[in-house]
C-alpha positions in Angstrom: 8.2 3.9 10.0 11.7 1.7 10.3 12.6 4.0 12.8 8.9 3.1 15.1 10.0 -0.6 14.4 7.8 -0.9 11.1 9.3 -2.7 9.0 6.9 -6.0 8.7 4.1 -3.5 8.2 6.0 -1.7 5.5 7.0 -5.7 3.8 3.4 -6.1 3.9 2.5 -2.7 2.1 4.8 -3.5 -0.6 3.6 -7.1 -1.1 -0.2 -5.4 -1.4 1.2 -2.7 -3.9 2.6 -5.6 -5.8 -0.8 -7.6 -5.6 -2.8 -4.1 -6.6 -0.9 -3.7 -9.5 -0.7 -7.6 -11.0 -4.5 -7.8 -10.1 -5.5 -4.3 -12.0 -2.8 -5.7 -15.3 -4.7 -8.9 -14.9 -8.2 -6.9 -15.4 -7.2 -4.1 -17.6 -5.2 -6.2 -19.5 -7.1 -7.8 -21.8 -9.2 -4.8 -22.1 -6.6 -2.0 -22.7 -3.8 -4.0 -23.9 -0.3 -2.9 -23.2 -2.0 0.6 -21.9 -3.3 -1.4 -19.0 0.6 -1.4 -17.7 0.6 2.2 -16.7 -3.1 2.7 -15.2 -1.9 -0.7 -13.2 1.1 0.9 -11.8 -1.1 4.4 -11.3 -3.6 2.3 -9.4 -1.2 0.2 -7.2 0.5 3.9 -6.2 -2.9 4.6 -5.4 -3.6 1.8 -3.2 -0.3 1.8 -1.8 -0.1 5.3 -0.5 -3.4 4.9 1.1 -2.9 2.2 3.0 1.0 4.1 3.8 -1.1 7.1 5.3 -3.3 4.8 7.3 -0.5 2.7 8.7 1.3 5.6 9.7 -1.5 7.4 11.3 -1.9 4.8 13.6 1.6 4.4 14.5 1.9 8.0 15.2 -1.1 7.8 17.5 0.4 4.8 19.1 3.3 6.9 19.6 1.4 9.8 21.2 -1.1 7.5 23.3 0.5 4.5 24.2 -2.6 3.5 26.5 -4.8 3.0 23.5 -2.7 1.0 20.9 -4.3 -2.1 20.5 
């Protein structure tokens, strides 16, 4: 995705990874305790490599029809 000129979308992926994984420590945490570290980090991977596969979906179909990138 640098390559396509990506690079704020992939600053913006790993500032949501981040959030994901403070917002799941802040949940779990008081629940789990110290456990809550590892399912935080599992879910922020989670998260993250979604919204990875959805950004670069759409910047490969930019890349194959450039009439219908918005």
């Amino acid at each position: 995705m640098l390559v396509e000129g990506q690079s704020r979308a992939l600053l913006v992926g790993a500032i949501f990874s981040v959030a994901c994984a403070v917002v799941a420590n802040v949940i779990l945490g008081p629940v789990l305790g110290s456990a809550a570290i590892p399912i935080s980090a599992a879910i922020a991977y989670l998260a993250s490599a979604i919204w990875l596969r959805i950004r670069l979906k759409a910047t490969l179909q930019t890349r194959r029809f450039p009439q219908r990138a918005s």
